[in-house]
Residue, then its C-alpha position, 0 to 999 in steps of 0.5 A: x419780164x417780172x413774174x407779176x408783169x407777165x401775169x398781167x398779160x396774155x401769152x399771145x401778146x407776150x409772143x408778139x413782142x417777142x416777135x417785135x423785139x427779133x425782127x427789130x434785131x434783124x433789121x438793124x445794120x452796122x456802121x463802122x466809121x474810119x477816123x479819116x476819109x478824103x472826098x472831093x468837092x461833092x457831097x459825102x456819102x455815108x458810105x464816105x463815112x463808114x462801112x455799112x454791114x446788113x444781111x440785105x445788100x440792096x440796104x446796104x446800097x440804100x444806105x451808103x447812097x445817103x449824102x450827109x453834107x457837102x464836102x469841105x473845100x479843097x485842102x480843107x479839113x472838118x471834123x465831124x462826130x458820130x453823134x451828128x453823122x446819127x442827127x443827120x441821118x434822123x433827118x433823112x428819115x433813118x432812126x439811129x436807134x434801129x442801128x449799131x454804130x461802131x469805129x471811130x468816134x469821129x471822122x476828120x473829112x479831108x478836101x482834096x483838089x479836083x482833077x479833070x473826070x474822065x468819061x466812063x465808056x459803056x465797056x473795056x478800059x476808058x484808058x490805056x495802061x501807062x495813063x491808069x498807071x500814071x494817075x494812080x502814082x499821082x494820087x499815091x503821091x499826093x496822098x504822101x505828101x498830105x499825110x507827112x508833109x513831106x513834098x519830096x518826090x515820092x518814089x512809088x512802085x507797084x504793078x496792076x492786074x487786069x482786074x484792078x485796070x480794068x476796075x481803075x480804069x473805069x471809074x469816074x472823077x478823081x481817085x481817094x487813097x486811104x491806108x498805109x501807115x507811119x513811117x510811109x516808106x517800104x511795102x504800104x497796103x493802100x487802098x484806091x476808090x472812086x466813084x462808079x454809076x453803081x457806087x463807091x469802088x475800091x482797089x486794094x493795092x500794094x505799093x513799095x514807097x520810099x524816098x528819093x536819095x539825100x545829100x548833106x549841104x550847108x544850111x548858111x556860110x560858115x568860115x574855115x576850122x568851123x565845127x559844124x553843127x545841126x543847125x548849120x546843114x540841112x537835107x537836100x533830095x537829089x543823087x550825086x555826080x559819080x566821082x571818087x569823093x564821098x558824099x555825106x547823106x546823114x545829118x548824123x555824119x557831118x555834125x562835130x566835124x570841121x569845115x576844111x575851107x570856107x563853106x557857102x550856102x548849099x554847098x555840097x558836104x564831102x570828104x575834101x570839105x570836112x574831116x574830124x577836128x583836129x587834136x593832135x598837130x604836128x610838133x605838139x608833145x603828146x601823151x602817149x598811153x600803152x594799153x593791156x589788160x589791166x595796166x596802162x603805160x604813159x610816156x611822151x613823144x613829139x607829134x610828126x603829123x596833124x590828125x583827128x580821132x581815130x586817126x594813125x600818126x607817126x611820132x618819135x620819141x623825145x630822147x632818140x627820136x625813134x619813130x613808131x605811130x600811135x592813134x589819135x585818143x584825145x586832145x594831145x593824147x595818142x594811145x598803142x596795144x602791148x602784149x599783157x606777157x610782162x610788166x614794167x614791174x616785173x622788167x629789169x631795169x635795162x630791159x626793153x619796154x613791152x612790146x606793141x601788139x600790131x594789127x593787120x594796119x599797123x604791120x605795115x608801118x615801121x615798127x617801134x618800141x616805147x623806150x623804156x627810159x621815158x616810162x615815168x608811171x604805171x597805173x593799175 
């Protein structure tokens, strides 16, 4: 206070002022709103709202009990800002500036669907084990399905204490998840309300999500020799049959392949239905590349078999029909791993071409050199 204001006073009333000014401090409560809260069909609560923090727990009691407005609808949203949730409380005779208000900045109020109540007894559990079990895993699922969008039949795993059935198994109405984050599968700590003739309840709970299995179908029709795209397949939930075929369960694994048959509108997406496109055909002349450290033989030879990239062919040469195999590179291009020892360069005339290193594969096919009359180039 300004020297020439307190001259003005009495001490006494500067004290009391004072006083005024610390009991008013010691009165306020904290509010800290969520972003989001899920309330069912009723009224919302402030405690639906917002944690309530004060010194004094029947204040806290008096001000969670507080009903704002009605619930939204059932699968029906609003969005409501802290400055009406303090517009409200005005009118309900609690002044906002005796408050601190902290968190979100507004709170989106999510309807959900009713489900029949249960009766709260006086004592013990309103109902067995396996029946908490099996509303808690609706409830979690439910939620899942509302924040991803994702109508898949969430697996979902978790184990009660007595504590927590005990508490779940009491409450009255429909249970309210909250918590969890992006991207909804592994370990999520959740949380579990309801309401209680003593107020809202809530159970933490740790929940292992994850999905149910997927398999790769074709989204349309498609002829035979189509190279498959995006857009031409979708996911579908479900486990295989046992079988030796591989099924495909990645969008990633069948895009750029080629249909082997004509394909039909849900179809199943294995080994025997698609494979790699085809660059190399049988008979085709094709570009054979010997590779080492720093040099790289070309020479040519006639394809024996059909194959994709990546895959070990049989070809001859064109002079004696020597056979040896070599990898699918390219369209018409194959290539072999030689030995760096020596160099066509450094070679006489009539010796023989560099010899092709084998990997544990390739020993067990026929070996072959490249001959050396069909070396037209060497590039650096």
């Amino acid at each position: 206070m300004p020297r020439f204001m307190a001259n003005h006073f009495p001490k006494t009333w500067l004290l009391a002022i004072m006083l005024a000014g610390i009991g008013t401090c010691a009165s306020a409560a904290e509010f800290h709103f969520r972003s989001e809260c899920r309330v069912d069909g009723g009224l919302v609560l402030l405690a639906d709202v917002a944690e309530i923090y004060d010194s004094n727990p029947e204040e806290v009691k008096r001000l969670a009990a507080i009903d704002l407005l009605p619930a939204p609808p059932a699968r029906e949203k609003r969005v409501l800002r802290v400055r009406e949730i303090q517009d409200l409380l005005h009118l309900r005779g609690v002044n906002p500036n005796d408050h601190r208000f902290t968190g979100a900045s507004q709170v989106t109020l999510l309807g959900v669907v009713d489900t029949p109540t249960v009766a709260v007894p006086k004592a013990g559990f309103s109902m067995p084990m396996q029946q908490i079990t099996s509303r808690v895993r609706a409830a979690i699922q439910e939620y899942l399905v509302e924040r991803t969008g994702n109508k898949a039949e969430w697996d979902v795993k978790f184990d009660l204490t007595p504590d927590q059935a005990q508490s779940l198994g009491v409450g009255n109405g429909m249970l309210q998840v909250d918590g969890g984050q992006s991207p909804w599968t592994g370990l999520q700590a959740l949380t579990i309300a309801f309401r209680s003739r003593d107020g809202v309840v809530r159970v933490p709970l740790g929940v292992q999500v994850s999905l149910p299995p997927t398999m790769v179908v074709a989204a349309q029709s498609l002829p035979r020799g189509a190279i498959l795209k995006a857009s031409d397949v979708r996911l579908q939930f479900g486990k295989p049959a046992e079988g030796t075929v591989r099924v495909y369960c990645t969008i990633d694994e069948v895009v750029g392949k080629e249909a082997t048959r004509a394909l039909v509108e849900g179809q199943i997406l294995d080994e025997q239905s698609i494979r790699r496109p085809i660059l190399v055909q049988r008979s085709d002349i094709v570009t054979v590349y010997a590779r080492t450290a720093g040099l790289r033989v070309r020479t040519t030879a006639r394809a024996m078999e059909s194959g994709g990239e990546g895959d070990l062919v049989r070809v001859e040469t064109l002079t004696d029909r020597k056979p040896y195999f070599a990898r699918v590179s390219g369209p018409q291009e194959a290539e072999v791993y030689a030995h760096a020892a020596s160099t066509p360069s450094e070679a006489s005339p009539n010796s023989s071409e560099p010899h092709v290193q084998q990997s544990s594969y390739h020993k067990r096919q026929p070996k072959a050199p490249l001959p050396p009359e069909s070396v037209p180039s060497t590039t650096k």
